[in-house]
N, CA, C and O atoms as CSV, one atom per row, in Angstrom:
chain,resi,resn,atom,element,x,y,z
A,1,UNK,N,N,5.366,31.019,-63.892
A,1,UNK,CA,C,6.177,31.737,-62.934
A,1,UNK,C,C,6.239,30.948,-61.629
A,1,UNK,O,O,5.405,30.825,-60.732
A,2,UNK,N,N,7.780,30.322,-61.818
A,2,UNK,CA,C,7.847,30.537,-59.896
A,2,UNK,C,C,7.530,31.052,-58.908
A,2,UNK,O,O,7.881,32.232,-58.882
A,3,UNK,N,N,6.763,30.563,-57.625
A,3,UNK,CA,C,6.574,31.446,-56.502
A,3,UNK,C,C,7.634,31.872,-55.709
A,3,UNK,O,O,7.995,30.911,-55.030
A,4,UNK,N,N,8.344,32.919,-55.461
A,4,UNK,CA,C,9.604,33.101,-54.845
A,4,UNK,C,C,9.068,32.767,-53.216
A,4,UNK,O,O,8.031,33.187,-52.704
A,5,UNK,N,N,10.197,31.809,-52.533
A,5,UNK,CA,C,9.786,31.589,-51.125
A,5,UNK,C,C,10.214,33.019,-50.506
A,5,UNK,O,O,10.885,33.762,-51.222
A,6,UNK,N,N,9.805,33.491,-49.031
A,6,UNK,CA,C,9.760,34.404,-48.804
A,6,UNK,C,C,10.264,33.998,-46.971
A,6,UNK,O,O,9.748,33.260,-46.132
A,7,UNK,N,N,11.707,35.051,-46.940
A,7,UNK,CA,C,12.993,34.764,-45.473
A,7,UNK,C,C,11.924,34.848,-44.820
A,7,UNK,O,O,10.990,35.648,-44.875
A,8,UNK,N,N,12.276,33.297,-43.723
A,8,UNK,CA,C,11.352,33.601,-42.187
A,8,UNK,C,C,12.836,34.403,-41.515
A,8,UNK,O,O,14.061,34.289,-41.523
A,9,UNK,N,N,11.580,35.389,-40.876
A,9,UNK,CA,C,12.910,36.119,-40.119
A,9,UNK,C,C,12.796,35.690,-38.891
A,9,UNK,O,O,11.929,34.868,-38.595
A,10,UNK,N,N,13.688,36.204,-37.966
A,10,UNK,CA,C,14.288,35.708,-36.839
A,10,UNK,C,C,13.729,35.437,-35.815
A,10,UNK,O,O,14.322,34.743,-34.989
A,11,UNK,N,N,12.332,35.935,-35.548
A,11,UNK,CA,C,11.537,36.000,-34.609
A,11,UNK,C,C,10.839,34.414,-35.072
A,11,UNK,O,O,10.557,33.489,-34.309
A,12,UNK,N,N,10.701,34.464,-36.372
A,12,UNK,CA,C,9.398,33.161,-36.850
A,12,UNK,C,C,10.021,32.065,-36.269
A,12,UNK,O,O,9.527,31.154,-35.605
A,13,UNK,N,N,11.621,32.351,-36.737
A,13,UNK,CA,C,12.761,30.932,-36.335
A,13,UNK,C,C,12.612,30.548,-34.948
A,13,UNK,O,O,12.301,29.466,-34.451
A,14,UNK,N,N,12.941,31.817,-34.358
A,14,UNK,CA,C,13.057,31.834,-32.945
A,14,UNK,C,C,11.683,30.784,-32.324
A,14,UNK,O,O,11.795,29.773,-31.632
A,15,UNK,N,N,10.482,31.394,-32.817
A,15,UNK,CA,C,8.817,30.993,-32.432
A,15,UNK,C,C,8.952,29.221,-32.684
A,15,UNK,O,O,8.883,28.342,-31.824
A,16,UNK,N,N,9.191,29.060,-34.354
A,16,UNK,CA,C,9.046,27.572,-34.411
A,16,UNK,C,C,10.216,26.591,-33.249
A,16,UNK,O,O,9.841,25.831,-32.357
A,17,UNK,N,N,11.698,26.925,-33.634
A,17,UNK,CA,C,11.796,26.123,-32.701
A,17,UNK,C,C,11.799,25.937,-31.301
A,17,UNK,O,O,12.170,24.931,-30.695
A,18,UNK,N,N,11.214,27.325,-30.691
A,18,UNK,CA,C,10.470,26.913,-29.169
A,18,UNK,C,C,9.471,26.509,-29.188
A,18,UNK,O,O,9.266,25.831,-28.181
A,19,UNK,N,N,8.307,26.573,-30.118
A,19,UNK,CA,C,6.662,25.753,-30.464
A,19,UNK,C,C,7.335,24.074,-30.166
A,19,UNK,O,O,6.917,23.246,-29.357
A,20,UNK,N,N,8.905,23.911,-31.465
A,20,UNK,CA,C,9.248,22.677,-31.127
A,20,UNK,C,C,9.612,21.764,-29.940
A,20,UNK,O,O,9.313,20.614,-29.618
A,21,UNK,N,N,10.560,22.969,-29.300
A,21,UNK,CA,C,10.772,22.523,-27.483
A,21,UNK,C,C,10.019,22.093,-26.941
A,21,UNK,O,O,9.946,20.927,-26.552
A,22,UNK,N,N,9.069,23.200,-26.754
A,22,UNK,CA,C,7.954,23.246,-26.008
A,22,UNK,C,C,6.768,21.846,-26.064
A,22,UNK,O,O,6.165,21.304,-25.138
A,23,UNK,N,N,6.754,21.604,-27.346
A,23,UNK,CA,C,5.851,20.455,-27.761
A,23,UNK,C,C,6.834,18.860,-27.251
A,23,UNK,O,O,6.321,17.906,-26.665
A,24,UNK,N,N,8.345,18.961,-27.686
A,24,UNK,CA,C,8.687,17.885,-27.339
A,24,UNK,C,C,8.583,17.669,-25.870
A,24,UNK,O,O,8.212,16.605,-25.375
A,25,UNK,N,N,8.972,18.869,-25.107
A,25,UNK,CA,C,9.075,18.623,-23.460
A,25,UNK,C,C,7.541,17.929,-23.090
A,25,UNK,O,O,7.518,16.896,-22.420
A,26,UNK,N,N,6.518,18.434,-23.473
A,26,UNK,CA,C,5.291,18.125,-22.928
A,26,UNK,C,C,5.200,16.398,-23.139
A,26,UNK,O,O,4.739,15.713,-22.226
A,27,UNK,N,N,5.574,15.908,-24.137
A,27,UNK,CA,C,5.400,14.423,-24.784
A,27,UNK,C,C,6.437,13.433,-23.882
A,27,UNK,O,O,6.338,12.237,-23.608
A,28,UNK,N,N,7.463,14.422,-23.537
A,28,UNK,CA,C,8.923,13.799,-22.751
A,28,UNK,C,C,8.074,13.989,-21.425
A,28,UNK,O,O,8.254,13.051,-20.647
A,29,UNK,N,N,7.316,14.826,-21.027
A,29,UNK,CA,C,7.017,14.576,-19.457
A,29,UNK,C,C,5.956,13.756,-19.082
A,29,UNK,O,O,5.821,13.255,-17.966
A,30,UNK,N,N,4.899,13.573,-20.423
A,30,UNK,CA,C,3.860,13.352,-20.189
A,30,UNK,C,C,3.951,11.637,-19.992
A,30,UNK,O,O,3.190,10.916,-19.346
A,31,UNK,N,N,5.297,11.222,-20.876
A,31,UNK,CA,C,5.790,9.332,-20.701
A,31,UNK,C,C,6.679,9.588,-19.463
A,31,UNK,O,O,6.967,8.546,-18.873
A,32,UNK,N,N,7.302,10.989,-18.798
A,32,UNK,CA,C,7.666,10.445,-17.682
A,32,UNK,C,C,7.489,10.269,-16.476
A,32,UNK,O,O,8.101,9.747,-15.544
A,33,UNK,N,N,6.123,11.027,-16.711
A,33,UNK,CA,C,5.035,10.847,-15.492
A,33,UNK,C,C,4.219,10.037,-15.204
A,33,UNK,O,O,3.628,9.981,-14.126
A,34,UNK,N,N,4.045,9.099,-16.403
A,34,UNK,CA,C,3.137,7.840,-16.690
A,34,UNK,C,C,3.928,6.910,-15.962
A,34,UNK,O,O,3.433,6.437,-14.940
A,35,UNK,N,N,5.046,6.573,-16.300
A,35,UNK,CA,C,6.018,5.636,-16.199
A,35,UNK,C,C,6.243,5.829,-14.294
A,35,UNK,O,O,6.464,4.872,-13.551
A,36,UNK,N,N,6.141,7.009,-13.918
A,36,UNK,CA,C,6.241,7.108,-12.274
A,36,UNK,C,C,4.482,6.761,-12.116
A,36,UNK,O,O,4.069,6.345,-11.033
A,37,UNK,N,N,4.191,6.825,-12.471
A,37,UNK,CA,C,2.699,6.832,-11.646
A,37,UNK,C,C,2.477,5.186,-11.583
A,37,UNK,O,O,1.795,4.633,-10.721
A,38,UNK,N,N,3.323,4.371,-12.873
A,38,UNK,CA,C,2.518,2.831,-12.833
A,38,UNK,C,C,3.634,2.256,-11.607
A,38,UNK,O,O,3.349,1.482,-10.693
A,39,UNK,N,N,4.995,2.890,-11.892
A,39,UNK,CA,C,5.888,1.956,-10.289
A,39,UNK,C,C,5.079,2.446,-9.602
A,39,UNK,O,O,4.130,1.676,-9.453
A,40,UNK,N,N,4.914,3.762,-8.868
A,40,UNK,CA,C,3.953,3.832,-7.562
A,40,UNK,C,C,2.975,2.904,-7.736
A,40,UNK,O,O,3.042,1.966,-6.941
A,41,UNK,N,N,2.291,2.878,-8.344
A,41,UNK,CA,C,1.236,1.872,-8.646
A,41,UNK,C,C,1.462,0.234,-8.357
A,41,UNK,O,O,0.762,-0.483,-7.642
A,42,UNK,N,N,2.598,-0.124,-9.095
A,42,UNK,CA,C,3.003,-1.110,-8.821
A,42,UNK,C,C,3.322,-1.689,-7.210
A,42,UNK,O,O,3.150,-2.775,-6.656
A,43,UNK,N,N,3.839,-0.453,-6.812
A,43,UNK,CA,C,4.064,-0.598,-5.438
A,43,UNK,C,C,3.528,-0.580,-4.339
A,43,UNK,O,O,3.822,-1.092,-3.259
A,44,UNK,N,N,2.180,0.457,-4.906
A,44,UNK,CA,C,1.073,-0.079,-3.805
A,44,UNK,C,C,0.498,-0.896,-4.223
A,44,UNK,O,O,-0.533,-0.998,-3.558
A,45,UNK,N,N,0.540,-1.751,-5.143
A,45,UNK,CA,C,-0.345,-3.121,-4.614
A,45,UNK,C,C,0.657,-4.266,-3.920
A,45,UNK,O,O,0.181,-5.230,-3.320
A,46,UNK,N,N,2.153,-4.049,-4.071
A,46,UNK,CA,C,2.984,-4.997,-3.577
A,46,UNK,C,C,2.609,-4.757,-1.565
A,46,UNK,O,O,2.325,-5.726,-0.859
A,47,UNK,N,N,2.710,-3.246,-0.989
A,47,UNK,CA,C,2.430,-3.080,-0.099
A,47,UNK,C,C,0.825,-3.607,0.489
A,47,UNK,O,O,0.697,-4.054,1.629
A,48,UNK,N,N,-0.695,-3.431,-0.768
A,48,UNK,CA,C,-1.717,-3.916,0.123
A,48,UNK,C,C,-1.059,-5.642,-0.046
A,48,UNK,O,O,-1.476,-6.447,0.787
A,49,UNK,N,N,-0.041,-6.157,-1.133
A,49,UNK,CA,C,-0.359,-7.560,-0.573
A,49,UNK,C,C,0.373,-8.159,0.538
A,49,UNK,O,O,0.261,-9.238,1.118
A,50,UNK,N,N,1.250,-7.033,0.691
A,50,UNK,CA,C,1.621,-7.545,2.191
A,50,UNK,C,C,0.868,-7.103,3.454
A,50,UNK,O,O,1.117,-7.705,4.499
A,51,UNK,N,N,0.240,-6.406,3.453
A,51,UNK,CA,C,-1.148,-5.663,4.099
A,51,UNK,C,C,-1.644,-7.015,4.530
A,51,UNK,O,O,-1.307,-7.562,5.580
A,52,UNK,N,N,-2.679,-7.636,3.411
A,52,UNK,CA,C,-3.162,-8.576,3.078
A,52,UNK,C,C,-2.714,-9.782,3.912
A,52,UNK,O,O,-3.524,-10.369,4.630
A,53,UNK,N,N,-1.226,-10.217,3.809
A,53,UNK,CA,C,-0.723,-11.269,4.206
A,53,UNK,C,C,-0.911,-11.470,6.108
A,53,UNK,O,O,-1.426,-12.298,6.859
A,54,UNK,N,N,-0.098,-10.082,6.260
A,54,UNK,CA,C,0.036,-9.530,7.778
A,54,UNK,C,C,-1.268,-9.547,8.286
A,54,UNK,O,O,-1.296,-9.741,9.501
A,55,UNK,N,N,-2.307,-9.412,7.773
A,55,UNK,CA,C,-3.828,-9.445,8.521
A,55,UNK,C,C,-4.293,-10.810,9.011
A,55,UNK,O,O,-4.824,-11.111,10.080
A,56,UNK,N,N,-3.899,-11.707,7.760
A,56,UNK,CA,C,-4.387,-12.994,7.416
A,56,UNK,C,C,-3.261,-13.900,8.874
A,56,UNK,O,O,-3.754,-14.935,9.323
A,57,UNK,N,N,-1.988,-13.477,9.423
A,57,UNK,CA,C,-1.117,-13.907,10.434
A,57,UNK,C,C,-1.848,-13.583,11.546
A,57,UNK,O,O,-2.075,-14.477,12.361
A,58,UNK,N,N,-2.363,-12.198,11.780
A,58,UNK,CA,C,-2.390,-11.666,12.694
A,58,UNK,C,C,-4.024,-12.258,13.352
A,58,UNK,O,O,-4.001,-12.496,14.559
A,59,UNK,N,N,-5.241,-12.467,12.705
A,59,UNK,CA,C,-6.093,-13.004,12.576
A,59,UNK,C,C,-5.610,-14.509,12.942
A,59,UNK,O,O,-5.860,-14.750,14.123
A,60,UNK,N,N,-5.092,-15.413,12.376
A,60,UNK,CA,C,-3.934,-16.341,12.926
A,60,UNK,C,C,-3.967,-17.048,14.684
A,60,UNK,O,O,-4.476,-17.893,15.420
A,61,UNK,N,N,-2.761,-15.664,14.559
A,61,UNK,CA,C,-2.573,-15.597,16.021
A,61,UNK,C,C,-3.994,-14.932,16.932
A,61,UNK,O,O,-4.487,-15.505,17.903
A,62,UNK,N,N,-4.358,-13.956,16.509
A,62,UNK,CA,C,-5.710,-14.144,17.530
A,62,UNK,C,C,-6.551,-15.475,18.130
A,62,UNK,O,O,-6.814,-15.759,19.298
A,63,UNK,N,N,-6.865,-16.164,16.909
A,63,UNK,CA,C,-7.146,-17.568,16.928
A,63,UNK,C,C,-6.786,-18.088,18.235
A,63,UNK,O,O,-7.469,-18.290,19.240
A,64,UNK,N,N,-5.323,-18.287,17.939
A,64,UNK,CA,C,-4.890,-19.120,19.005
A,64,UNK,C,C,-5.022,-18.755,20.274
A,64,UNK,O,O,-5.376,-19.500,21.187
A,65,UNK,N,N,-4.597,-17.005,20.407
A,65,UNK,CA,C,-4.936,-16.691,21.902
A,65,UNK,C,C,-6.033,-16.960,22.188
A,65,UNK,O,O,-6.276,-17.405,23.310
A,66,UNK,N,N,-7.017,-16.767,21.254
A,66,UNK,CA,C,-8.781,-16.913,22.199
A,66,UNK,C,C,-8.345,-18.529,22.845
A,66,UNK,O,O,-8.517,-18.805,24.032
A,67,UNK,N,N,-7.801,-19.439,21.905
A,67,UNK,CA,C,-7.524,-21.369,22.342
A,67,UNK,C,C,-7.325,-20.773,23.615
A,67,UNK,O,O,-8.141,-20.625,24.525
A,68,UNK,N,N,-6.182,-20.465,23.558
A,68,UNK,CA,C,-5.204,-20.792,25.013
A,68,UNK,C,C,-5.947,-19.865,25.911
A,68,UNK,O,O,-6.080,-20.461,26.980
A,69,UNK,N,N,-6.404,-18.881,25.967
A,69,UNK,CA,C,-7.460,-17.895,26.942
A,69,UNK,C,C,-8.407,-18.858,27.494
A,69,UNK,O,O,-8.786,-18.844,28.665
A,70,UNK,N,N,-8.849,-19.867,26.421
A,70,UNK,CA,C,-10.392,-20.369,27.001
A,70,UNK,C,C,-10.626,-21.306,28.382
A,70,UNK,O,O,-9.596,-21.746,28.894
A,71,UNK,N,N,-11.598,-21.557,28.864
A,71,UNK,CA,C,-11.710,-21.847,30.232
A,71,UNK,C,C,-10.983,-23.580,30.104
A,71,UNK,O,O,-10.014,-23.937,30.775
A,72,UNK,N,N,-11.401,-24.090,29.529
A,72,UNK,CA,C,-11.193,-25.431,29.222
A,72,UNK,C,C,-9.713,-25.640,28.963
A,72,UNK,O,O,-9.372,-26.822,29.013
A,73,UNK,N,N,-8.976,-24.961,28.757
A,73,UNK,CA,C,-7.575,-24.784,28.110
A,73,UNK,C,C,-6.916,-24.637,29.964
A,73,UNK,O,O,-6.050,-25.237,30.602
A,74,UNK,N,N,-7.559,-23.891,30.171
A,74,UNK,CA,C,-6.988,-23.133,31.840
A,74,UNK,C,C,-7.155,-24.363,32.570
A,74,UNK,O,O,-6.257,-24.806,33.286
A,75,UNK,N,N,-8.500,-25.053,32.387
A,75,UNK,CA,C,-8.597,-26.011,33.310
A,75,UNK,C,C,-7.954,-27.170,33.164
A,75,UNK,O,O,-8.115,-27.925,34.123
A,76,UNK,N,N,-7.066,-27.709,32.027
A,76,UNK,CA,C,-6.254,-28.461,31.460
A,76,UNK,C,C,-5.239,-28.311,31.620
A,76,UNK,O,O,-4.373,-29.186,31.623
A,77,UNK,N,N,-5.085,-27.045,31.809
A,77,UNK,CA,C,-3.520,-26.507,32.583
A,77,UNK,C,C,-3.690,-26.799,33.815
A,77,UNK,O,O,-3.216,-27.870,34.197
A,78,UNK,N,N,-4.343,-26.019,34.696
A,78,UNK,CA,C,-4.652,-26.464,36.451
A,78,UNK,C,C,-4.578,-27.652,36.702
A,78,UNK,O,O,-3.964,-27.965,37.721
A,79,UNK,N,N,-5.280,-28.890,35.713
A,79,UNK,CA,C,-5.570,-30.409,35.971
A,79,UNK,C,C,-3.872,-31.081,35.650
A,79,UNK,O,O,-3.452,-31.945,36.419
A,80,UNK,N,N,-3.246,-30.738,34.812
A,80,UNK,CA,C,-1.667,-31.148,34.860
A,80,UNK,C,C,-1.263,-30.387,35.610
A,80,UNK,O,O,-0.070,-30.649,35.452
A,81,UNK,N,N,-1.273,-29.494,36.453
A,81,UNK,CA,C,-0.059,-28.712,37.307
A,81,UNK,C,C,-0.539,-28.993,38.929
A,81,UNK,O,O,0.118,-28.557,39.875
A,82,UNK,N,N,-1.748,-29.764,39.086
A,82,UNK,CA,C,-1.963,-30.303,40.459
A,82,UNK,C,C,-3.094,-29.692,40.956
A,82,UNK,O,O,-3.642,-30.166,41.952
A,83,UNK,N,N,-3.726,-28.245,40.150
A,83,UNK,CA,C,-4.533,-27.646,40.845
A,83,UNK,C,C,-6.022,-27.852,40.192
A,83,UNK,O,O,-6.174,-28.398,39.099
A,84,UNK,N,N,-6.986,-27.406,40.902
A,84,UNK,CA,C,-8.005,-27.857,40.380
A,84,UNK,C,C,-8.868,-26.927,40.720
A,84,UNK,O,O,-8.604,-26.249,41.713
A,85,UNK,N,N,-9.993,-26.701,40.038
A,85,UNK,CA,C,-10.884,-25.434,39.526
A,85,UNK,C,C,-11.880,-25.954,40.720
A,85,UNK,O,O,-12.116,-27.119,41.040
A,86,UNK,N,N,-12.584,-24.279,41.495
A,86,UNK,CA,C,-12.755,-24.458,42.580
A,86,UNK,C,C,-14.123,-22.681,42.173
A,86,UNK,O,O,-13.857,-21.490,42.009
A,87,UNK,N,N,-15.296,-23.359,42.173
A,87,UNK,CA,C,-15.873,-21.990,41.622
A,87,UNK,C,C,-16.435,-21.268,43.243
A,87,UNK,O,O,-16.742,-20.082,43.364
A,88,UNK,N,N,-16.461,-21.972,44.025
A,88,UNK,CA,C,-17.045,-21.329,44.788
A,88,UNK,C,C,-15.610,-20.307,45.941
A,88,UNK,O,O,-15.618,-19.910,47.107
A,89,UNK,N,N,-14.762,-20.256,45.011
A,89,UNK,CA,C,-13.387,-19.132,45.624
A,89,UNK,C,C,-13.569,-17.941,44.481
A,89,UNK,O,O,-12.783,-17.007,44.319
A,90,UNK,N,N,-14.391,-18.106,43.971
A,90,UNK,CA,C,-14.147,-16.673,42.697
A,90,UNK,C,C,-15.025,-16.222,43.098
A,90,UNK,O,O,-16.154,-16.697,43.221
A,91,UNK,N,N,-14.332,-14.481,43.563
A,91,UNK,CA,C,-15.071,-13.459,43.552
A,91,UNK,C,C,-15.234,-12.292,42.541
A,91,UNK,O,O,-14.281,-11.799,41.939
A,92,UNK,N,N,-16.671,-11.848,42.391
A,92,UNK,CA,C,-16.218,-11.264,41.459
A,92,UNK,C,C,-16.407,-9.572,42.119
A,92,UNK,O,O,-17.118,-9.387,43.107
A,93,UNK,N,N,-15.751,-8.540,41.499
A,93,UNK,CA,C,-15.694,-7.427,42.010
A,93,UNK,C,C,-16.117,-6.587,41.061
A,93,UNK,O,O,-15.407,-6.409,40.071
A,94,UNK,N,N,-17.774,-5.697,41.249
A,94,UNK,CA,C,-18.035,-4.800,40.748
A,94,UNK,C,C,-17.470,-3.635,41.089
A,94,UNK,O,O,-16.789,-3.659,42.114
A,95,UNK,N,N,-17.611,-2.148,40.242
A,95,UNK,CA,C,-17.090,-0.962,40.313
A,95,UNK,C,C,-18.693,-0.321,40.681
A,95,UNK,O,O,-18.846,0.886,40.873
C-alpha cells in the first residue's frame, strides 16, 4: 500500500514560505553587513595612513623650527645683518 500524501493547508504554506523569506533575508543581510563593515574598515586604515604620514611632516617641520629658533641660527642671522649679540643688554623679566 501506498502512503497517501496528506494537503498542507494554507497556514503550513503560508509558515514555510515566510520560514523561507525570513531565512533568506538574514543570509542577504548578514553578506551585506560584512561587505560594509570591511570598506569601513578599509577606510580606516587608508585614513590612520594618512594620520601616519601627516605626523611624520609635522614632526618634520618641528625639526626645523627648533633649527631656525636656536641661538646659533639667531646669531648667524645678527652676524650677516650687521648686528651683533650683546649679553649684557638682556633683561630678563620675572612675574
Amino acid at each position: 500500500m501506498a502512503k497517501q500524501r496528506r494537503k498542507k493547508t494554507k497556514f503550513e504554506k503560508m509558515m514555510i514560505s515566510l520560514t523561507i523569506t525570513t531565512v533568506s533575508f538574514v543570509f542577504v543581510s548578514v553578506f551585506f553587513f560584512k561587505a560594509q563593515l570591511s570598506s569601513v574598515n578599509i577606510e580606516v586604515e587608508r585614513l590612520k595612513n594618512s594620520v601616519t604620514k601627516q605626523e611624520k611632516v609635522n614632526e618634520s617641520l618641528t625639526m626645523k623650527v627648533n633649527e631656525l629658533i636656536s641661538l646659533e641660527n639667531m646669531q648667524l642671522v645678527a652676524a650677516q645683518s650687521g648686528l651683533e649679540y650683546n649679553n649684557n643688554n638682556i633683561i630678563v623679566i620675572q612675574k
